[in-house]
N, C-alpha and C positions, 0 to 999 in steps of 0.2 A: 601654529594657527595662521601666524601671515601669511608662511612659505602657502600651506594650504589655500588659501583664499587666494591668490595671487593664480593657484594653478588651475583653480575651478572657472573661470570666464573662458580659457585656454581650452578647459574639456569641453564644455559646452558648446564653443564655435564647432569644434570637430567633429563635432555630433554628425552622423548620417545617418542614413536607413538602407538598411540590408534587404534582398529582395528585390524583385521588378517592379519597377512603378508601370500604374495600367495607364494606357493610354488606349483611344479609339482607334483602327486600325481604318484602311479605306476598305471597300468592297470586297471580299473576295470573287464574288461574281457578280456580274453586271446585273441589274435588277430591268424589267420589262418596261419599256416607256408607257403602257396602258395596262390595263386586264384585260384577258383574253374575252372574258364574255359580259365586258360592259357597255357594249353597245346597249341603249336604249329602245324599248317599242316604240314601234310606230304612233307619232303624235303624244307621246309620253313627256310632259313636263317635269323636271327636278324639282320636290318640292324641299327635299334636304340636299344641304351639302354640309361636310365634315368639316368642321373650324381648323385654318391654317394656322401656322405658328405666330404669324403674326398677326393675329386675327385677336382683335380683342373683342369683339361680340362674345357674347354669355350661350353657347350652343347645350348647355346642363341638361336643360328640360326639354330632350328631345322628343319626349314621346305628345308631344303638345301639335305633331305633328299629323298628328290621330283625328284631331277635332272634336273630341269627346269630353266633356268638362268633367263627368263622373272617374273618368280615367286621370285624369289631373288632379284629383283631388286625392285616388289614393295614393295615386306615383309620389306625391310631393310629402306622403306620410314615412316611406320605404327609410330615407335616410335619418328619419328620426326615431322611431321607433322598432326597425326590427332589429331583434333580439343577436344576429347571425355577425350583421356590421357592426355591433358593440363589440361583437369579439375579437372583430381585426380591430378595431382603434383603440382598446385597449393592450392587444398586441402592438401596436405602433405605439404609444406610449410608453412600453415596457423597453422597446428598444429604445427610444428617447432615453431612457435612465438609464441605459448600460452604458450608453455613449458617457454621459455623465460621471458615471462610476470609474471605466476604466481614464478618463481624461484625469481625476483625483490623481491616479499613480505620477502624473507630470510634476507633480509639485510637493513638496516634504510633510512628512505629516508629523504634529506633532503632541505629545502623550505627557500627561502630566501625573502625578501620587502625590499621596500627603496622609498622614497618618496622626495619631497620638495615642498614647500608651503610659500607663502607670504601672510600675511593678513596685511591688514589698516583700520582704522578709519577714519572718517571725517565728513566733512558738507556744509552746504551750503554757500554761497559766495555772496555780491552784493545785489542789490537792483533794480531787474526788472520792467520794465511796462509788459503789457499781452503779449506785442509781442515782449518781451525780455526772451532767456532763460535763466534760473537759472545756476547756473555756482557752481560745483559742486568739491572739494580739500579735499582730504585726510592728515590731520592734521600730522599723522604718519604710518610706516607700519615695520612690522615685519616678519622677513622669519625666516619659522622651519622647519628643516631636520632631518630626521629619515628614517633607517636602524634597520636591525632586520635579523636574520636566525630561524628555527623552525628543529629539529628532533625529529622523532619518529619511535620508531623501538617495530613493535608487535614480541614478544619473542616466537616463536614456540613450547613453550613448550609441547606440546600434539603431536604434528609430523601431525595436520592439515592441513598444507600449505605443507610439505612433501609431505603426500599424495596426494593432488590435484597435484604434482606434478608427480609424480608414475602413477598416473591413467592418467594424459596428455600425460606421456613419451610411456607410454603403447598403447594408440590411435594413438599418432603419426606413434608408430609402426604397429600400425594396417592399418594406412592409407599408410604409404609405400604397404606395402601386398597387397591393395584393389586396386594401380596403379598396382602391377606386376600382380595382376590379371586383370585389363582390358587388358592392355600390353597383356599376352597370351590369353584372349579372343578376340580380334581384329587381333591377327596374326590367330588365326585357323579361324575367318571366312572370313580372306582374302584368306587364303588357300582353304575352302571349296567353295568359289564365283570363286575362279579361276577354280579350279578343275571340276566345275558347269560349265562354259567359254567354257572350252576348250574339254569337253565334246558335249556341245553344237553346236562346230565346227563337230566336229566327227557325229553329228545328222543331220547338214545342210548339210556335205558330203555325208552321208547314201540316205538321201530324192534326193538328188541331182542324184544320180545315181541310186537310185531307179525311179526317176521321166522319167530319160533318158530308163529303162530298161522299164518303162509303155509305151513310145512314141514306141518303139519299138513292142511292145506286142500290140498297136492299131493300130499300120501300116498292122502286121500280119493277125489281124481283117478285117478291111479293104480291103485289096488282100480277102481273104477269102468270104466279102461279095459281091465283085466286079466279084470273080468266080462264083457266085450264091452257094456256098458250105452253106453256113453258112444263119442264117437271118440277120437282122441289129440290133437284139435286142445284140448281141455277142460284136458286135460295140459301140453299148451306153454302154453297161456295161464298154470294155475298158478305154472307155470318162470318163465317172465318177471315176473309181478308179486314173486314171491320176492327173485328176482336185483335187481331193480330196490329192492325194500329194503333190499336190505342194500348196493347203493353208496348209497343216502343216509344208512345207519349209517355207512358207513366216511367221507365226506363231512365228516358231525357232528364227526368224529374231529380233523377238520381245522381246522374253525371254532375248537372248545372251545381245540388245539391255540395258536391266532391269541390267545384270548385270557385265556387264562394269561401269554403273552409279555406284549402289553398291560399287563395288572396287575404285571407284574417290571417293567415301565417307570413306571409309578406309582410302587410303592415304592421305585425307587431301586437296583435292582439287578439283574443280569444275568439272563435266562432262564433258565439251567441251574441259578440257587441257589432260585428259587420253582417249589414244584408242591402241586399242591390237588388232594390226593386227590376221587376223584369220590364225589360223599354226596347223598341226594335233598332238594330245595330246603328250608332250613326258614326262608327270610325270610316274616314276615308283611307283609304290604301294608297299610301307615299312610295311614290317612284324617290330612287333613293341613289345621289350620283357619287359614286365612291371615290372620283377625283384620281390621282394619279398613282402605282404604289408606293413611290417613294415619301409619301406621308403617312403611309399607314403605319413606320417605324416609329414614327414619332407621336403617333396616338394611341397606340395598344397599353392599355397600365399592365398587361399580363407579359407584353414584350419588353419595359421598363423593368417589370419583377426580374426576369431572367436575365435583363443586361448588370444589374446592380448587384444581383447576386454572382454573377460573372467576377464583379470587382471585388465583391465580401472577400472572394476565395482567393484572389489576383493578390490579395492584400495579403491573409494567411501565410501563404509561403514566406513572407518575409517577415513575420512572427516565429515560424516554425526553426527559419535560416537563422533569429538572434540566438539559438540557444547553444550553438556551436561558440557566441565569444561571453568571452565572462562577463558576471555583472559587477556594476560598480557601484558601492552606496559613501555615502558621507554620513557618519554616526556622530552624533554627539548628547550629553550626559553631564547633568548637574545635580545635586543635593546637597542640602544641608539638614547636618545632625544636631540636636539641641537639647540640655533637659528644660528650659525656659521657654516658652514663647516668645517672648522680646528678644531674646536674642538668635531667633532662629534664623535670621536674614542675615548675618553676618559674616561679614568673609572667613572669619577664621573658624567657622562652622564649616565650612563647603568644602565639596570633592567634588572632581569635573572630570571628563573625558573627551576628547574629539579628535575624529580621524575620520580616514577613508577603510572603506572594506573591500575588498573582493572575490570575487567566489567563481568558481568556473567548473564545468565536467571536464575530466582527464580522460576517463578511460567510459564508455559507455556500452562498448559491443554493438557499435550501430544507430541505437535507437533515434540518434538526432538524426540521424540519415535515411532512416525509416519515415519520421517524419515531416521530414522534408520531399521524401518521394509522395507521402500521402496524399500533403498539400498539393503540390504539381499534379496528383490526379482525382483530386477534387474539384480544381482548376478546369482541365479540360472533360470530366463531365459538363460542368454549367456553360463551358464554351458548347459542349451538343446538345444538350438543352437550351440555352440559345437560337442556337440555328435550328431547333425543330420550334421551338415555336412559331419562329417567322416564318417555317414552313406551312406548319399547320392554321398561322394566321392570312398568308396566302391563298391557301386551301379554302378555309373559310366563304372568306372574301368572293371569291370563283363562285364557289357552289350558292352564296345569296344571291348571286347576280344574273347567273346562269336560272336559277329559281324566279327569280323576278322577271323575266324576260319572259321567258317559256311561258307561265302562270298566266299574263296577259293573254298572251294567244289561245291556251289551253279553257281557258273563264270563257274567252268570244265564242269558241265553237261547242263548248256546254250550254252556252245561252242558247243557241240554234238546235240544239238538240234537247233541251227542255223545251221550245217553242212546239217544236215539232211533235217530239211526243203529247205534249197538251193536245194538240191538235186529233193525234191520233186516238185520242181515249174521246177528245168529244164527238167524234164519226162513228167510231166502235158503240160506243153507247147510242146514239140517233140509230145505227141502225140494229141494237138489239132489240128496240123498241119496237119498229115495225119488224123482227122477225128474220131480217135477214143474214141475221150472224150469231153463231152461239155467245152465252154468258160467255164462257173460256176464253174468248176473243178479248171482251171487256175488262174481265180481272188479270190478262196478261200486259195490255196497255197500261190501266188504271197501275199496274207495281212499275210498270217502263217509264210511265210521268211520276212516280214519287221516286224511285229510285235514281232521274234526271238531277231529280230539284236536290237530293241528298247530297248527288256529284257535287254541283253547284255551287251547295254553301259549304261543301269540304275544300271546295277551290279554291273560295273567297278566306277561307280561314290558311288555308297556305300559304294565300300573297300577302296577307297580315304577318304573317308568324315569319312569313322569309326577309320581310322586311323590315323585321324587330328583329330577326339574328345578325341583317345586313348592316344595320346600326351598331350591333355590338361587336359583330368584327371590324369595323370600322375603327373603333373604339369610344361611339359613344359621343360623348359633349367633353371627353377628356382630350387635354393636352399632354404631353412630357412635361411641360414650361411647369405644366402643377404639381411637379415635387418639390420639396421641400429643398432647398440649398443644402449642399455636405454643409457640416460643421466644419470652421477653420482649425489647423492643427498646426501647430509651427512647425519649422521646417520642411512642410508639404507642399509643393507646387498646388495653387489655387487655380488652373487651368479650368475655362469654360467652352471647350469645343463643341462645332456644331455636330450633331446626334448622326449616327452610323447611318450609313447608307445598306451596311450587309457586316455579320458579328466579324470578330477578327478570326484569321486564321487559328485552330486548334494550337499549331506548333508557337506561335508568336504569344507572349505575355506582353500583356499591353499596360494612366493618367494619376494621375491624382485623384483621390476621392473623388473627381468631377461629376457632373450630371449621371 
């Protein structure tokens, strides 16, 4: 037992980890000083900008940028009650306790029994007839009590359980990540559902008052055919474009109908408990300044998911790589046997054991080296998934910005052409009145000036909607800085390097648990 104690500090210092430690790589390609299509419109003020890393401003409640207090009021329900993000943070949670669990294996566990028991002899008794039973006494009986504990502690010598710890620590961080991205996916499409809403208002008002200018426009008919001016076919045509308005007022009713539910499903709550009275739009449309791309690495929680899981798997291989050397446990064993209870704690009751074990695969046909190839191309999927996110977060980015640009321009010259058309249905109409132009003139303007204004709030609901995508590929009010710190693991490099500029190369295994 000395020699043994003596040699266990000795294993323990020796202790390493098998495997690559991940470390951040630099660029592999240079990343673009600007975005291509961030130039701003003309006379266009920034009314968002994306919180820096070192930015301690609270950018969360981005959507407060809307101006809307009805929309703040549901937005700020989304992370408490819907049902979608209880499911990832109880998923983060879950990996919280695996980190926990496998961390148990660092340290010995230890098991304890304890029993007691009475045994007798004996026999039979007496002398029966058949309808006498036998009568049955235990000559003697003896009771024996026994107690015992058992420890065993596997020595981590290879840094196996380490790693599984690192690559747990590394998921769990990825699983935070994978909430703050539902989190900002559920606020932009509560934004975009309201914005859809209240739009929708704006289309039931149009129809509404377009419907009343039709009633108008078939009364005029009407008088007309009743002067014998006109025929009755000028009449039906009025009836028809009428009627045809007002099913797509009643239509709207249905949409708006669709997404009010929608938003009860955001916040978290039935249909029948949310309703949004109908009010005319007052969201402003935020020019929205995306800042440079070299921070959009460092705010995407969906680019954080794929770098973390990068390390999950970084870590693996060097789980995969312990099982090529043996393992080594320290086993020890104590009982004492007794028929008394007082004297079962006594040494000359007891039986002991203690030693070292080991255990190792000889012959496998492969299979460690199988698993080991698996990990390494586990590995370099989540290195191209990596790099397509940041692709595709790239991408993104481009297309809100190029969307927000364009939209200005594209709203200005719909405005000049709903002007215009208005214009042209109130001439068309003056002069069906004196006679100079058929109906078909009037109800060809009269659909050219509704179908302008339709352009128009289809427009306005684009720069809404591109500018709540352009917040979310941005990533939002989120930081990197808001995950969770790795757990500390001993003998793990606790490195906190500053966040990738571009993932590492495919071929290259790269830190420590780090960020």
């Amino acid at each position: 037992m000395r020699r043994s104690a003596a040699f266990l500090p000795l294993l323990l210092v020796s202790g390493c980890l098998v495997g690559p430690d991940y470390e951040r790589a630099p660029p592999a390609s240079p990343v673009a000083p600007q975005y291509k299509e961030a130039e701003l419109p003309p006379g266009a003020a920034s009314l968002f900008r994306p919180a820096q890393p070192s930015d301690g401003a609270d950018r969360g409640q981005w959507w407060r940028v809307y101006g809307d207090p009805t929309l703040d009021s549901l937005a700020a329900q989304v992370d408490v009650s819907n049902q979608n993000l209880k499911i990832f943070e109880a998923n983060y949670r879950r990996a919280r306790a695996l980190i926990a669990q496998d961390r148990a294996a660092l340290y010995p566990s230890i098991t304890g029994t304890g029993a007691a028991q009475q045994t007798g002899t004996g026999g039979q008794r007496g002398t029966g007839t058949s309808s006498t039973l036998a009568v049955t006494r235990f000559d003697s009986t003896v009771g024996q009590f026994s107690t015992g504990g058992t420890l065993n502690w596997e020595l981590d010598l290879w840094g196996t359980i380490r790693r599984q710890v690192e690559s747990d620590s590394a998921s769990a961080q990825a699983s935070d990540a994978d909430l703050a991205n539902a989190r900002l996916s559920a606020q932009t499409d509560l934004v975009t559902n309201y914005a859809s809403l209240r739009i929708s208002d704006d289309r039931k008002r149009l129809y509404e008052a377009t419907v009343a200018a039709y009633l108008r426009s078939m009364q005029i008919a009407q008088n007309q055919v009743d002067a014998g001016i006109v025929s009755r076919v000028d009449l039906v045509q009025a009836q028809t474009q009428y009627e045809q308005t007002r099913a797509q007022l009643v239509n709207e009713s249905i949409n708006r109908a669709l997404l009010e539910h929608a938003i009860a499903l955001l916040v978290g709550k039935a249909p029948s408990e949310v309703t949004i009275p109908p009010a005319p739009t007052q969201l402003t449309v935020p020019t929205v300044d995306a800042g440079v791309p070299s921070t959009l690495l460092e705010r995407r929680p969906d680019i954080a998911t794929a770098e973390r899981q990068m390390a999950a798997a970084n870590a693996q291989i060097g789980v995969a790589k312990g099982a090529y050397y043996p393992q080594i446990s320290l086993g020890a064993t104590i009982g004492f046997l007794s028929g008394g209870l007082g004297s079962l704690l006594q040494l000359g009751t007891a039986a002991w054991s203690v030693g070292p074990q080991i255990a190792g695969t000889m012959v496998d046909g492969g299979a460690i080296a199988a698993q080991v190839q698996g990990a390494r191309a586990s590995y370099d999927a989540t290195v191209a998934t990596y790099r397509q996110t940041i692709l595709t977060a790239f991408q993104q980015v481009e297309d809100a910005l190029a969307q927000q640009r364009i939209l200005v321009a594209q709203e200005r010259v719909q405005r000049a052409a709903v002007a215009a058309a208005r214009e042209a249905e109130r001439l068309s109409l003056n002069q069906y009145r004196v006679g100079t132009v058929p109906y078909t003139t009037v109800v060809q303007t009269q659909a050219a000036a509704l179908s302008a204004e339709q352009a128009l709030l289809t427009i306005r609901l684009s720069r809404l909607t591109a500018s709540a995508n352009l917040v979310k590929a941005l990533g939002g009010g989120w930081r990197q800085q808001d995950l969770p710190p790795p757990v500390p693991i001993g003998g793990l490099k606790q490195a906190n390097p500053a966040p990738p500029a571009f993932p590492p190369p495919a071929a290259q295994t790269v830190s420590s648990p780090g960020r």
